[in-house]
MDTraj code that builds the backbone (N, CA, C; nanometers):
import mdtraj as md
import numpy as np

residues = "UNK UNK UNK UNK UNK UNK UNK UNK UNK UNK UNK UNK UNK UNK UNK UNK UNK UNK UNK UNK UNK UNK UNK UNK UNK UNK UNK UNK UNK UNK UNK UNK UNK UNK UNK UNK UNK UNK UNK UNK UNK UNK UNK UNK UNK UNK UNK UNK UNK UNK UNK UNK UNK UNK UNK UNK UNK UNK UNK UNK UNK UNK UNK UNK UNK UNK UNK UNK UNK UNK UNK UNK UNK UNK UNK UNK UNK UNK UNK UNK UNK UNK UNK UNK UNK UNK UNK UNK UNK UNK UNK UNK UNK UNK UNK UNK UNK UNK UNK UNK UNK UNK UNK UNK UNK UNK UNK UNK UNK UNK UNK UNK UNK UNK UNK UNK UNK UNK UNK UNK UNK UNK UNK UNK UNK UNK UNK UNK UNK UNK UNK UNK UNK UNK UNK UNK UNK UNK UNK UNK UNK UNK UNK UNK UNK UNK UNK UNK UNK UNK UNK".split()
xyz = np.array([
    [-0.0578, 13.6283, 7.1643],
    [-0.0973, 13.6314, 7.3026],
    [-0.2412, 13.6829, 7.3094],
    [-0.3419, 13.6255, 7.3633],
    [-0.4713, 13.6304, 7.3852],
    [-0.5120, 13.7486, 7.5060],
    [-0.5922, 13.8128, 7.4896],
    [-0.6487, 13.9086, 7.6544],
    [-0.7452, 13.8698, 7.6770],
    [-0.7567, 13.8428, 7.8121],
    [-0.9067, 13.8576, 7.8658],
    [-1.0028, 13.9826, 7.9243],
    [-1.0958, 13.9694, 7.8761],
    [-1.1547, 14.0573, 7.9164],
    [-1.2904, 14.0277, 7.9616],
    [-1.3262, 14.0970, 8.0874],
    [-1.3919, 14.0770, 8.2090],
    [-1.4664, 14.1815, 8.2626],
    [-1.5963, 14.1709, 8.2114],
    [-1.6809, 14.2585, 8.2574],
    [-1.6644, 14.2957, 8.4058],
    [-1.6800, 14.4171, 8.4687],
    [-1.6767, 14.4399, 8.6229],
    [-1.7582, 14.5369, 8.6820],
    [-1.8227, 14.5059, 8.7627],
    [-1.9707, 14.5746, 8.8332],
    [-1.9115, 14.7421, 8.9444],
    [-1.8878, 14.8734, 8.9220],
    [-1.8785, 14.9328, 8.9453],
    [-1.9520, 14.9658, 9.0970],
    [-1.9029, 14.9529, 9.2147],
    [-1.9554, 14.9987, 9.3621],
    [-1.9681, 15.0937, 9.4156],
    [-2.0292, 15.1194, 9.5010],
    [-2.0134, 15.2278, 9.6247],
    [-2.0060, 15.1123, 9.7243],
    [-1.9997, 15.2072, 9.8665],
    [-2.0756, 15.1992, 9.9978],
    [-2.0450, 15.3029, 10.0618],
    [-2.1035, 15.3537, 10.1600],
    [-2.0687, 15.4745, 10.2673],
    [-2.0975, 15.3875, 10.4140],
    [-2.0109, 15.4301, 10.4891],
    [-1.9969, 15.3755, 10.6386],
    [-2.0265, 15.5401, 10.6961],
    [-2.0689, 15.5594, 10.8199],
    [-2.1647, 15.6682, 10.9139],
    [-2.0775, 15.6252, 11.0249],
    [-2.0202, 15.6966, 11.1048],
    [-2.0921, 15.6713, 11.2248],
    [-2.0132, 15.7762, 11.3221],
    [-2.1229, 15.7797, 11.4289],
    [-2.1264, 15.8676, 11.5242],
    [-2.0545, 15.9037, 11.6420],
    [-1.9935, 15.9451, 11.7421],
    [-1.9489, 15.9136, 11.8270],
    [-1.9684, 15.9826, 11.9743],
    [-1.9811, 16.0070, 12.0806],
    [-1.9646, 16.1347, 12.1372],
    [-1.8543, 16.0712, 12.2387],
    [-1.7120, 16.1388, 12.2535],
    [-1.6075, 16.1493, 12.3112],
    [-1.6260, 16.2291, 12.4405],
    [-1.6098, 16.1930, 12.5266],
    [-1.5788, 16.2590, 12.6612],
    [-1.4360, 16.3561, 12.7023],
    [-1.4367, 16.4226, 12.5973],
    [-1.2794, 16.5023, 12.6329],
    [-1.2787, 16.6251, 12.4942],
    [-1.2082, 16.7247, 12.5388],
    [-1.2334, 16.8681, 12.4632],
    [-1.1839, 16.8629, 12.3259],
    [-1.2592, 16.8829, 12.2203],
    [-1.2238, 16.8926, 12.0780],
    [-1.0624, 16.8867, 12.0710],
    [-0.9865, 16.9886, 12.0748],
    [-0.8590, 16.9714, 12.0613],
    [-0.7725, 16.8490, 12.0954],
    [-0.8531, 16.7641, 12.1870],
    [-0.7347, 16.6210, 12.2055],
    [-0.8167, 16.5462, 12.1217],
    [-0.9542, 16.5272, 12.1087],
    [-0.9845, 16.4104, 12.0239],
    [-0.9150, 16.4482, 11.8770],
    [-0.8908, 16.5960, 11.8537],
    [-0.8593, 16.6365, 11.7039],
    [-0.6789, 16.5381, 11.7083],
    [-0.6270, 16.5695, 11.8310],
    [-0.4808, 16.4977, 11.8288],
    [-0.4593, 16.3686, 11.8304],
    [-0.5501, 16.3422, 11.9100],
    [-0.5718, 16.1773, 11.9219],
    [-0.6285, 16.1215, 11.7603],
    [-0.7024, 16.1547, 11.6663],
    [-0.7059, 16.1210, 11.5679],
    [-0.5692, 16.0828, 11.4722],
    [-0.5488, 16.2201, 11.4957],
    [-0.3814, 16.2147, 11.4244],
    [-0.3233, 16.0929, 11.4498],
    [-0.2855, 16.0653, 11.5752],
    [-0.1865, 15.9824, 11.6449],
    [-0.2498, 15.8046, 11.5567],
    [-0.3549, 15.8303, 11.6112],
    [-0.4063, 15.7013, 11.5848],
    [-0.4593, 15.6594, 11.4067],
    [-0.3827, 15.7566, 11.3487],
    [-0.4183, 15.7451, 11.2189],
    [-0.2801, 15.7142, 11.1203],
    [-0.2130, 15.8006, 11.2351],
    [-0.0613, 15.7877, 11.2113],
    [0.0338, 15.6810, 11.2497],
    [0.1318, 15.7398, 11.3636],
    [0.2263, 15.6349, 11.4027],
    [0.1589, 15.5666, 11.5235],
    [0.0338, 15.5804, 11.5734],
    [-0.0116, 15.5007, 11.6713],
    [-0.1216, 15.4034, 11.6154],
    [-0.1183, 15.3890, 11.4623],
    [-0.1957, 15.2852, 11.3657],
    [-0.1925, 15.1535, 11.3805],
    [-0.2697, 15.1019, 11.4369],
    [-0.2967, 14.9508, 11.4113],
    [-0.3825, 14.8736, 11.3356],
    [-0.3666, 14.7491, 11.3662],
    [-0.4991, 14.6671, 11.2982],
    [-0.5247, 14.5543, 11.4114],
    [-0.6926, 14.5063, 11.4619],
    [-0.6625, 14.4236, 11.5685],
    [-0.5657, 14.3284, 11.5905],
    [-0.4757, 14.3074, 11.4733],
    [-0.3885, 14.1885, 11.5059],
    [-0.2692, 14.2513, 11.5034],
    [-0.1884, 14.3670, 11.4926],
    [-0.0508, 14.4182, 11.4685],
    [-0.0555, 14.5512, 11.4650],
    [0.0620, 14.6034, 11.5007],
    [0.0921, 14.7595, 11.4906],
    [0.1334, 14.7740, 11.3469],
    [0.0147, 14.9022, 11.2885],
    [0.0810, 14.9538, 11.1516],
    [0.0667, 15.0606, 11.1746],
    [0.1830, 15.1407, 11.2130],
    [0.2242, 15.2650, 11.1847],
    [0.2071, 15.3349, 11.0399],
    [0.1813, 15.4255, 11.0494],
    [0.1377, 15.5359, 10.8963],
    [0.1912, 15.6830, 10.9490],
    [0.2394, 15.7412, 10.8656],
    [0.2608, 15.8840, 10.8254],
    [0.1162, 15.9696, 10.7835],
    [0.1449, 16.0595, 10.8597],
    [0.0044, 16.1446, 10.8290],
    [0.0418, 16.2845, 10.8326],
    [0.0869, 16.3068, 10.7053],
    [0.1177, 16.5045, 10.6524],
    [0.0237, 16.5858, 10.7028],
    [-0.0234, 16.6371, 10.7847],
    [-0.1449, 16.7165, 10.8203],
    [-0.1352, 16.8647, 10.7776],
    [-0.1517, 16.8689, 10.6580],
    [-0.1748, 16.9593, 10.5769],
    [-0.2172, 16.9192, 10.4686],
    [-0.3174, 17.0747, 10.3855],
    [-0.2989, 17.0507, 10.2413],
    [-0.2786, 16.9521, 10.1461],
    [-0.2765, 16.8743, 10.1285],
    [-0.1877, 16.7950, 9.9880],
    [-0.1042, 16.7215, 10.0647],
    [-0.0804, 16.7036, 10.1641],
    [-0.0433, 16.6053, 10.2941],
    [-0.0511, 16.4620, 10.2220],
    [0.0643, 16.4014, 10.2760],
    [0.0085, 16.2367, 10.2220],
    [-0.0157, 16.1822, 10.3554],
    [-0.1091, 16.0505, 10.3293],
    [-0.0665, 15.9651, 10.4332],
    [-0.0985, 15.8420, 10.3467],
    [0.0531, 15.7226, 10.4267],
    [0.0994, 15.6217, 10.3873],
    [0.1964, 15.5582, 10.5076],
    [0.1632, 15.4229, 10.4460],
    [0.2696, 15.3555, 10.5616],
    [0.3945, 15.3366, 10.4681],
    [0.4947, 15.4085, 10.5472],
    [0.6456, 15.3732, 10.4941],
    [0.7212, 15.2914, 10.5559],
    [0.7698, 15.1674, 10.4897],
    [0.8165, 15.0211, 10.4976],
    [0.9929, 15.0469, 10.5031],
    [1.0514, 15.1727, 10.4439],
    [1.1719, 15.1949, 10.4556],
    [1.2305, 15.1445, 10.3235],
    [1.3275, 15.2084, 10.2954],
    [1.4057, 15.1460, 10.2044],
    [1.3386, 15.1904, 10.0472],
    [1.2199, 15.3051, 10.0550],
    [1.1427, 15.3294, 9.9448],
    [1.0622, 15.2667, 9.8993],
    [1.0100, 15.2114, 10.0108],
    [0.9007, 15.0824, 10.0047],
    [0.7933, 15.1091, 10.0726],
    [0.6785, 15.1388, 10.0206],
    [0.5519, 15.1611, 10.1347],
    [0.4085, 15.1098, 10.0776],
    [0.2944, 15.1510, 10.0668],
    [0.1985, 15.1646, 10.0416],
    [0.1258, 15.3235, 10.0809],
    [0.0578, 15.3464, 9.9526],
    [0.0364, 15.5513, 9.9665],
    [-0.1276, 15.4862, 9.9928],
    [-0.1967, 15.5407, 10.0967],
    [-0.3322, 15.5664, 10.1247],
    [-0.4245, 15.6648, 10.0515],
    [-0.3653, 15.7645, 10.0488],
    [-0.4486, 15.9051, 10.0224],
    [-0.3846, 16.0152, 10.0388],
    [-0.4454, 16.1189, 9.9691],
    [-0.3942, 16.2694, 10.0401],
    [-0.5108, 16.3300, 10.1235],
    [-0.4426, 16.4446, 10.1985],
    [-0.5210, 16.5067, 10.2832],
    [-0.6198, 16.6680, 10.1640],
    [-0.7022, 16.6080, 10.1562],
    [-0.8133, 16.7029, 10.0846],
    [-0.8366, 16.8667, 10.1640],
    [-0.8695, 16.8212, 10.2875],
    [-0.8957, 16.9379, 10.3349],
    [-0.8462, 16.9072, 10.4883],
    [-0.8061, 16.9850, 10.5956],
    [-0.7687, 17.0083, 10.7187],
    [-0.8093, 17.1465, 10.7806],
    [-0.8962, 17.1569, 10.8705],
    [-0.9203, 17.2236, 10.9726],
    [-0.9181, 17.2134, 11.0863],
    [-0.7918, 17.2399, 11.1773],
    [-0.8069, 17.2089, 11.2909],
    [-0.8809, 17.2965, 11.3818],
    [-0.9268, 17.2191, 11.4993],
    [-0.9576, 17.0771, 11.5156],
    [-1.0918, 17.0496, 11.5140],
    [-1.1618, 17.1165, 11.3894],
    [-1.2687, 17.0478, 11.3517],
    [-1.2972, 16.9618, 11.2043],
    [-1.2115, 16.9439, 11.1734],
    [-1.1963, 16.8715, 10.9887],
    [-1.0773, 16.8410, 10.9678],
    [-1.1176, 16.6856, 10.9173],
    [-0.9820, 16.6122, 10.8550],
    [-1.0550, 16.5751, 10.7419],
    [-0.9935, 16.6041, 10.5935],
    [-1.0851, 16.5258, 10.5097],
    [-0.9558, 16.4471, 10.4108],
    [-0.9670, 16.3169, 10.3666],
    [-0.8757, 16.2555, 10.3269],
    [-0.9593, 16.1806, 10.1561],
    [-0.8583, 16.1831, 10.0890],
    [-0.9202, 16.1105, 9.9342],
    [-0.8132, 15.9885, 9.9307],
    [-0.8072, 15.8883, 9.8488],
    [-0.7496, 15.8051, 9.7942],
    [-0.7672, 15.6614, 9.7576],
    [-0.6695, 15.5802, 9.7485],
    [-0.7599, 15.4649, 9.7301],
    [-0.7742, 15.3616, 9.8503],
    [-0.6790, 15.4244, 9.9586],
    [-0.6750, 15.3650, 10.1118],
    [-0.6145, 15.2637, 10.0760],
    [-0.6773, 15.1345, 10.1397],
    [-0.6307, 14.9623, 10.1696],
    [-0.6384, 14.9123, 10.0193],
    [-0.7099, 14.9869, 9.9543],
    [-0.7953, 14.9239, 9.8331],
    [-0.6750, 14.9426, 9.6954],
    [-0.6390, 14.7824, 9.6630],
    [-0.5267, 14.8040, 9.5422],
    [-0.6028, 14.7047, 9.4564],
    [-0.7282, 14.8102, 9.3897],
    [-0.7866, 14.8380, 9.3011],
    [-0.8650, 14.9409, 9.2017],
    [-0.8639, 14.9369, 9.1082],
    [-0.9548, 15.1090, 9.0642],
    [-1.0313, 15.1081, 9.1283],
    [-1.0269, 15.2344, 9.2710],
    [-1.1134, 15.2583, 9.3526],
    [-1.0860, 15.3860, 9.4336],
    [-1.1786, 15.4699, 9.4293],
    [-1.1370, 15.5824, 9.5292],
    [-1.2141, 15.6042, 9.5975],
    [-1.1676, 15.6537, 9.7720],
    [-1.2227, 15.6616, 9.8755],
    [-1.2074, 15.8349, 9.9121],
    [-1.3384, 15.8944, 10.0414],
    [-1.3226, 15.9782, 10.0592],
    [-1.3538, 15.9577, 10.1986],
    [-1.2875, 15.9902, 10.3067],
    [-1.2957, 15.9857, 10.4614],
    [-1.3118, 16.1314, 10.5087],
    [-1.4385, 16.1245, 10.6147],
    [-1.3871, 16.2718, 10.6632],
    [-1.4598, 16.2309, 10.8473],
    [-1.3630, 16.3328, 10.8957],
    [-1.3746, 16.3461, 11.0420],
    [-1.4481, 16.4584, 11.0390],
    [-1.5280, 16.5153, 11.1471],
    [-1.6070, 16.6190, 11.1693],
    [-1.6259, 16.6644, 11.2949],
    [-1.5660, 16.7210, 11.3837],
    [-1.6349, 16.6802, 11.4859],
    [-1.6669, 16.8602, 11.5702],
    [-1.7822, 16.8106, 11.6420],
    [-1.8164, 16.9353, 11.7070],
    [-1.7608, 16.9807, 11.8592],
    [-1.8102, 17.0515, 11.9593],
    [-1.7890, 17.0387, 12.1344],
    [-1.9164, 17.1115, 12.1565],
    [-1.9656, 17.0506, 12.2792],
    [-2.0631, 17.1185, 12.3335],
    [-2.0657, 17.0369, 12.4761],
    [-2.0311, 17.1021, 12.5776],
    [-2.0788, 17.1082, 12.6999],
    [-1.9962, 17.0068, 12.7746],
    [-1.8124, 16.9857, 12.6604],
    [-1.7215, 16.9260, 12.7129],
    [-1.7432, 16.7817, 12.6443],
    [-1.7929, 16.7465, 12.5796],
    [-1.8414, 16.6324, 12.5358],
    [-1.8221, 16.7000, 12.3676],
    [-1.7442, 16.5827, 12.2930],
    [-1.7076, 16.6060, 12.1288],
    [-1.7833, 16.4981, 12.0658],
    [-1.8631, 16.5604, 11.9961],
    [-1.9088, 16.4829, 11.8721],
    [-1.8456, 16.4715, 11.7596],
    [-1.7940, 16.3750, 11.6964],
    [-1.7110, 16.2952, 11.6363],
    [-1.8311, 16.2386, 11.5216],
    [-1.8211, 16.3055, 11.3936],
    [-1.8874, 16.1676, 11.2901],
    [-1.7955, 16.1752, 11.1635],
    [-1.7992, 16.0540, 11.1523],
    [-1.6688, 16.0000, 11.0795],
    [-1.7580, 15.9373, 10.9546],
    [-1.7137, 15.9704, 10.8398],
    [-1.8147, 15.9093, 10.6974],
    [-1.6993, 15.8872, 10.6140],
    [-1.7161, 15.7805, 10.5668],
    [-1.6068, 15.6468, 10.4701],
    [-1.6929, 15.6578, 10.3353],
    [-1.6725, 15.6830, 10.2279],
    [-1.7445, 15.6705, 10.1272],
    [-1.6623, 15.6069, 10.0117],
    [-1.6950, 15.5362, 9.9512],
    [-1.5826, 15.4700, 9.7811],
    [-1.6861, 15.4153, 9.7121],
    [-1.5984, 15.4501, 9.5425],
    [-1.6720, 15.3640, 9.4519],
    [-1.5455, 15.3014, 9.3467],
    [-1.5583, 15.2150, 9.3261],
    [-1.4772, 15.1485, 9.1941],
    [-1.4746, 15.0291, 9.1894],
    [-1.4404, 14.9143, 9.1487],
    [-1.4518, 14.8030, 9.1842],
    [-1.3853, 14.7710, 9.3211],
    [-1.4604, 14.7268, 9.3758],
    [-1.4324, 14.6547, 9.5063],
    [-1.4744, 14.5369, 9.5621],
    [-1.3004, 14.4964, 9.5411],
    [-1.3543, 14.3240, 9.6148],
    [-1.4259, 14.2773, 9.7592],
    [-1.4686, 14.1434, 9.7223],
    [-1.5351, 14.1696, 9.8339],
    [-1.5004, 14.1589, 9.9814],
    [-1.3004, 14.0928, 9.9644],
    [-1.2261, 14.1427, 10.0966],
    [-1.2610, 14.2688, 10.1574],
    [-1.2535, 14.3881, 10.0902],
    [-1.2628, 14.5394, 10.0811],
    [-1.3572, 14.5996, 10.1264],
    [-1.4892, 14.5049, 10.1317],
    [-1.6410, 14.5340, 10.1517],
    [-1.6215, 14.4845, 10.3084],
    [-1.5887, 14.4609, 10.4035],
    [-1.5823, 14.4243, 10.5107],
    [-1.5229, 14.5179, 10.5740],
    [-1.4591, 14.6720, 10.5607],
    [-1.4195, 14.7792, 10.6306],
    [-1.4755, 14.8339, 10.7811],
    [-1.5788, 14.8363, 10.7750],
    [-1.6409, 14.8971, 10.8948],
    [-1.5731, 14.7875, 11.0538],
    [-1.5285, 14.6903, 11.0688],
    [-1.4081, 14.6264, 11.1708],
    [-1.3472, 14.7195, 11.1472],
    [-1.2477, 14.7855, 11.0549],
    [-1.1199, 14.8524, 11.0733],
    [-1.1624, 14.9865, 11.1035],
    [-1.2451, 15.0155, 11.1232],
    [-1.3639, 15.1837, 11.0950],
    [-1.3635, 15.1933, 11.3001],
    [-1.4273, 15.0636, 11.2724],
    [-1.5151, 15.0405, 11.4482],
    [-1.3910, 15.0681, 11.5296],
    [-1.2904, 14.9553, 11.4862],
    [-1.1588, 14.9388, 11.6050],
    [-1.0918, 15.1117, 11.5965],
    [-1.0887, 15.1355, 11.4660],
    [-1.0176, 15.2810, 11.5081],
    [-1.0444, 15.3913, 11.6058],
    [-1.2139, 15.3735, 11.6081],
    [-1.3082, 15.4744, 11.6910],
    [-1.2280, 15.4319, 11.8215],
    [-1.2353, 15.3016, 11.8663],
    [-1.2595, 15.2651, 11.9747],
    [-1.1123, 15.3210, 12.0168],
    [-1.0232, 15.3417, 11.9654],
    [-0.8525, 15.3904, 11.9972],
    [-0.8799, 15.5142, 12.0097],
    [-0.9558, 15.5835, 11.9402],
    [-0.9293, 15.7270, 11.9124],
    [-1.0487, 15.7552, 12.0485],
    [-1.1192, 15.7099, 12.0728],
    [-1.2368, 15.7070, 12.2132],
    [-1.1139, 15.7196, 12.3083],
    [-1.0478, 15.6062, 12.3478],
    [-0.9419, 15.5420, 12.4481],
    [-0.8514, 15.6574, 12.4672],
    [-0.8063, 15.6815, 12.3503],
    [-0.6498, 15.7811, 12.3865],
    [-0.7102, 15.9106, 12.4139],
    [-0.8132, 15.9462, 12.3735],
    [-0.8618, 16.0785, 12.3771],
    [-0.9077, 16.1148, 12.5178],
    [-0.9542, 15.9985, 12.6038],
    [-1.0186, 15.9832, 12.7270],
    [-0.8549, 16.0156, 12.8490],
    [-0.7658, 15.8957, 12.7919],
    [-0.6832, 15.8676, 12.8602],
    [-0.5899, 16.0215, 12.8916],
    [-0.5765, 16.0926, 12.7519],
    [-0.5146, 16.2406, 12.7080],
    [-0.5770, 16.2916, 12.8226],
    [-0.7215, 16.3336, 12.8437],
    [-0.8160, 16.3942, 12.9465],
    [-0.7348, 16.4078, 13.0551],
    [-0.7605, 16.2963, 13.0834],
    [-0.7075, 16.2642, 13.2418],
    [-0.5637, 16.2576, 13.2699],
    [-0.4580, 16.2772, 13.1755],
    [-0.3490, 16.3314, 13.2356],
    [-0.3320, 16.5205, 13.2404],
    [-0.4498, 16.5586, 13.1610],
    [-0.4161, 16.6334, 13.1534],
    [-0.4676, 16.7658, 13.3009],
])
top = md.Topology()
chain = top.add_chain()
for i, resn in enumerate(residues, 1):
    res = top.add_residue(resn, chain, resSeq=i)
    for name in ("N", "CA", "C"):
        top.add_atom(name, md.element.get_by_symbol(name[0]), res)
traj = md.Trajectory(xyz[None], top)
Protein backbone atom coordinates (compact mmCIF):
# COMPACT_ATOMS: atom_id res chain seq x y z
CA UNK A 1 0.00 0.00 0.00
CA UNK A 2 1.47 3.32 -1.22
CA UNK A 3 1.12 6.94 0.99
CA UNK A 4 0.80 10.08 -0.20
CA UNK A 5 2.34 12.70 0.87
CA UNK A 6 1.46 16.35 0.47
CA UNK A 7 3.20 19.22 1.23
CA UNK A 8 0.81 21.86 3.22
CA UNK A 9 1.20 25.68 3.65
CA UNK A 10 0.77 26.48 7.41
CA UNK A 11 -1.87 29.79 8.08
CA UNK A 12 -2.98 32.37 10.23
CA UNK A 13 -5.61 35.09 10.04
CA UNK A 14 -7.01 37.32 12.85
CA UNK A 15 -10.58 38.87 12.45
CA UNK A 16 -10.99 42.49 14.83
CA UNK A 17 -13.81 43.89 15.34
CA UNK A 18 -15.43 46.44 17.30
CA UNK A 19 -18.67 47.09 18.56
CA UNK A 20 -20.40 49.63 20.82
CA UNK A 21 -23.74 48.06 22.30
CA UNK A 22 -26.34 50.26 23.69
CA UNK A 23 -27.16 48.37 26.97
CA UNK A 24 -25.12 47.79 30.42
CA UNK A 25 -22.10 45.37 30.39
CA UNK A 26 -23.82 42.70 32.36
CA UNK A 27 -26.59 41.89 29.60
CA UNK A 28 -24.33 42.17 26.64
CA UNK A 29 -21.94 39.74 28.94
CA UNK A 30 -25.42 37.37 29.02
CA UNK A 31 -26.49 37.92 25.78
CA UNK A 32 -23.13 36.60 24.53
CA UNK A 33 -23.59 33.48 26.40
CA UNK A 34 -27.04 32.87 25.05
CA UNK A 35 -26.08 33.53 21.62
CA UNK A 36 -23.04 31.44 21.71
CA UNK A 37 -24.89 28.80 23.32
CA UNK A 38 -28.42 27.49 23.01
CA UNK A 39 -29.53 30.65 21.15
CA UNK A 40 -26.68 29.66 18.27
CA UNK A 41 -27.36 29.96 14.83
CA UNK A 42 -26.10 30.15 11.39
CA UNK A 43 -27.93 32.52 8.76
CA UNK A 44 -29.63 29.55 7.44
CA UNK A 45 -30.63 27.29 10.71
CA UNK A 46 -30.69 27.11 14.41
CA UNK A 47 -27.47 25.52 15.94
CA UNK A 48 -27.70 25.33 19.37
CA UNK A 49 -24.23 24.79 21.39
CA UNK A 50 -23.44 24.20 25.02
CA UNK A 51 -21.32 26.72 26.60
CA UNK A 52 -19.62 25.57 30.22
CA UNK A 53 -18.87 29.06 31.45
CA UNK A 54 -16.16 28.31 33.43
CA UNK A 55 -12.59 27.36 33.61
CA UNK A 56 -11.93 24.38 31.40
CA UNK A 57 -15.65 24.78 30.35
CA UNK A 58 -16.37 23.12 27.01
CA UNK A 59 -18.32 24.40 24.37
CA UNK A 60 -19.82 22.11 21.68
CA UNK A 61 -22.86 21.32 19.90
CA UNK A 62 -24.41 18.11 21.29
CA UNK A 63 -26.35 16.07 18.57
CA UNK A 64 -27.57 13.53 21.37
CA UNK A 65 -27.06 10.10 21.52
CA UNK A 66 -23.06 10.87 22.14
CA UNK A 67 -22.82 12.51 19.05
CA UNK A 68 -21.65 16.12 18.71
CA UNK A 69 -18.91 18.20 17.47
CA UNK A 70 -16.37 19.81 20.49
CA UNK A 71 -15.48 23.59 19.50
CA UNK A 72 -13.11 24.58 22.20
CA UNK A 73 -12.58 25.09 25.81
CA UNK A 74 -13.12 28.08 27.79
CA UNK A 75 -9.39 29.48 28.49
CA UNK A 76 -10.25 32.17 30.60
CA UNK A 77 -13.77 33.76 31.99
CA UNK A 78 -14.31 36.95 33.68
CA UNK A 79 -17.48 38.05 34.17
CA UNK A 80 -18.73 40.29 32.60
CA UNK A 81 -15.77 41.54 31.14
CA UNK A 82 -13.82 38.35 29.46
CA UNK A 83 -14.69 35.33 27.65
CA UNK A 84 -11.64 33.77 26.23
CA UNK A 85 -12.13 30.46 24.27
CA UNK A 86 -9.21 28.03 22.46
CA UNK A 87 -9.90 25.20 20.06
CA UNK A 88 -10.25 24.13 16.79
CA UNK A 89 -13.98 25.64 16.43
CA UNK A 90 -15.76 24.78 12.85
CA UNK A 91 -12.31 23.84 11.68
CA UNK A 92 -11.88 19.75 11.24
CA UNK A 93 -8.44 20.27 10.50
CA UNK A 94 -4.92 20.67 12.29
CA UNK A 95 -5.87 23.98 13.37
CA UNK A 96 -6.24 25.97 16.46
CA UNK A 97 -8.24 28.95 17.18
CA UNK A 98 -8.26 31.54 19.95
CA UNK A 99 -11.53 33.85 20.41
CA UNK A 100 -11.81 36.43 22.94
CA UNK A 101 -14.64 38.85 23.97
CA UNK A 102 -13.58 42.00 25.83
CA UNK A 103 -15.73 44.31 26.55
CA UNK A 104 -15.74 47.61 28.50
CA UNK A 105 -18.95 50.29 29.89
CA UNK A 106 -18.74 53.77 29.86
CA UNK A 107 -21.53 56.14 29.99
CA UNK A 108 -24.14 53.13 29.50
CA UNK A 109 -22.87 52.28 26.21
CA UNK A 110 -20.53 48.69 26.10
CA UNK A 111 -17.72 48.33 24.07
CA UNK A 112 -17.50 44.96 22.80
CA UNK A 113 -14.15 43.85 20.74
CA UNK A 114 -14.19 40.53 19.75
CA UNK A 115 -10.63 39.05 18.11
CA UNK A 116 -10.74 35.50 16.19
CA UNK A 117 -7.23 34.45 15.68
CA UNK A 118 -5.98 30.64 14.09
CA UNK A 119 -3.19 29.03 12.54
CA UNK A 120 -2.87 25.49 10.98
CA UNK A 121 -3.86 24.47 7.82
CA UNK A 122 -6.88 26.00 6.74
CA UNK A 123 -9.05 25.35 3.99
CA UNK A 124 -10.15 27.73 2.10
CA UNK A 125 -14.02 26.98 3.09
CA UNK A 126 -12.63 28.04 6.68
CA UNK A 127 -11.05 31.31 5.39
CA UNK A 128 -14.48 32.86 4.84
CA UNK A 129 -15.38 33.16 8.81
CA UNK A 130 -15.87 36.73 9.37
CA UNK A 131 -20.07 36.10 7.83
CA UNK A 132 -20.33 33.83 10.85
CA UNK A 133 -18.23 36.53 13.15
CA UNK A 134 -20.51 39.54 11.56
CA UNK A 135 -24.02 37.62 11.94
CA UNK A 136 -23.15 36.71 15.55
CA UNK A 137 -22.41 40.46 16.52
CA UNK A 138 -25.46 41.39 14.94
CA UNK A 139 -27.60 38.75 17.51
CA UNK A 140 -25.60 39.55 20.34
CA UNK A 141 -26.26 43.68 19.34
CA UNK A 142 -30.21 42.56 18.97
CA UNK A 143 -30.74 40.52 22.16
CA UNK A 144 -28.67 42.71 24.22
CA UNK A 145 -30.76 45.85 23.06
CA UNK A 146 -34.01 43.90 23.22
CA UNK A 147 -32.78 42.52 27.17
CA UNK A 148 -32.52 46.60 27.77
CA UNK A 149 -35.78 47.34 27.14
CA UNK A 150 -37.58 44.75 28.98
CA UNK A 151 -35.75 45.41 31.53
Amino acid sequence: MAATIQEQVVQAFEIVKDEQIAAPIEIVFEAILEQMGPMNSTPEKPMPMKLEAWPGGRWFRDLGDNTGHFWGLVQAIKPPSLLEIFGPLFMSTPAVSNIQYRLTEENGLTRLRFIHRAMGWIGEADRGVDVGWTDLMVRIRTASETKRDRR
